[in-house]
Residue, then its C-alpha position, 0 to 999 in steps of 0.5 A: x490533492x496530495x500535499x507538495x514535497x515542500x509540504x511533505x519535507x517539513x512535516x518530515x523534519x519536524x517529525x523526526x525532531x518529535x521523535x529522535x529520542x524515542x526507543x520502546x516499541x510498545x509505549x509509543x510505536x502505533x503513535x509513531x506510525x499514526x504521526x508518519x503518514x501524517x508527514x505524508x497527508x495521510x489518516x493511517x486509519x482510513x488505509x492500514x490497520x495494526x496488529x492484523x492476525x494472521x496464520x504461519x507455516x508452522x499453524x502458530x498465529x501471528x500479528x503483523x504491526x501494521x498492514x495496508x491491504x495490498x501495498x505496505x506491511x510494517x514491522x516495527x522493533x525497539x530501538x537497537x534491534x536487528x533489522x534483518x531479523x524484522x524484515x524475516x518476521x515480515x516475509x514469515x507472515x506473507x503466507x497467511x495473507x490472502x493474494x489481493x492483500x499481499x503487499x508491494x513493499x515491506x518497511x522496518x523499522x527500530x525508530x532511528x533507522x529505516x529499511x523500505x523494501x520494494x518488492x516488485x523491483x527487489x531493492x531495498x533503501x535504508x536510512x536514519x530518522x534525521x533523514x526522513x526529509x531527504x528520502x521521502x520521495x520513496x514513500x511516493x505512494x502513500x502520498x498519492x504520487x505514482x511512478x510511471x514507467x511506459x515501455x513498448x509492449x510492456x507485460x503489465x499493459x498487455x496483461x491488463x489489455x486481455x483483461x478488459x478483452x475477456x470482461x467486454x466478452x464476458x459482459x457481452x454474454x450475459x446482456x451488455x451489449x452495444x453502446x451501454x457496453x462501451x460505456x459501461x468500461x469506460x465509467x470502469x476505466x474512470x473508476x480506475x484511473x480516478x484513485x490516481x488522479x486523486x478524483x476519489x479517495x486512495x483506494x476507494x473503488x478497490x476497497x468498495x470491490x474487495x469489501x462490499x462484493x463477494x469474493x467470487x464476483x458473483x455479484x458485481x454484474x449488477 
């Protein structure tokens, strides 16, 4: 179960009090980010990794500082450096991202300040260090909690209605039918929601779909 926003606060002031002095990027900074999603009950290792290779426009490599496939890419600087440029840095990487790990949210940071950037709504928050506690409800997504918006013929449920529509149609083609079926999308349904029940762990069915099946599908009917 997630922790509780009391819980979550606390480890927030504490690690910003364990931090407020800190200023070099390469001494300290995968630390720094290790401790962060430990304020929200989260082992960093299961979800993001650092320095991800990645391709830009120009063929040049480059190397994101921290990416969780799919939700939130980091980009760290020294302390007193130019945020703007960071979150320029950020988006330069997006094209060498495949689609599914593109990410929801982009965060920069120079260990006193603070800019989360939210993409799919195209507003951003910004804050410092001895903050954290009073914003931590931005990060509601790496703690487990979701925000839920129901609105009458919302795009994202009718997209994600035709979608069920064509894989019954398409299961049905090739042996599915009946009430194995309809049992078989509702155990998919539960798979779903279960990630944000925190029946399974964060993105644990995602990340069985995307690592252990061929990019193609072409194994999944099994």
């Amino acid at each position: 179960m997630p922790l509780s926003w009391n819980e979550i606060k606390d480890r927030a002031i504490r690690f910003s009090k364990e931090w407020e002095t800190e200023s070099s990027e390469h001494a300290e900074a995968k630390t720094f980010w290790n401790d962060f999603f430990n304020v929200f009950g989260i082992n960093r290792r299961k979800i993001a990794s650092f320095e991800k290779p990645v391709k830009r426009l120009d063929e040049s490599t480059g190397y994101i500082d921290l990416l969780w496939k799919g939700t939130i890419l980091v980009e760290h600087k020294s302390r007193g450096k130019d945020l703007d440029k960071a979150y320029k840095q950020a988006l330069d990487y997006f094209p060498g991202l495949k689609d599914y790990e593109l990410p929801k949210y982009v965060l920069v940071s120079d260990f006193d300040r603070f800019r989360l950037y939210d993409l799919d709504t195209d507003v951003h928050y910004e804050f410092v260090l001895q903050d954290l506690y009073k914003n931590v409800k931005h990060f509601g997504f790496i703690a487990g909690y979701h925000k839920h918006e129901f609105r009458d013929q919302d795009p994202v449920n009718i997209k994600a209605a035709e979608l069920m529509g064509k894989l019954h149609d398409r299961l049905k083609e090739i042996g599915y039918t009946g009430h194995p079926l309809e049992v078989y999308l509702v155990r998919l349904l539960f798979c779903l929601f279960a990630e944000d029940t925190s029946i399974f762990e964060k993105d644990q069915f995602r990340d069985y779909i995307e690592n252990k099946t061929n990019v193609d599908g072409s194994d999944l009917a099994m």
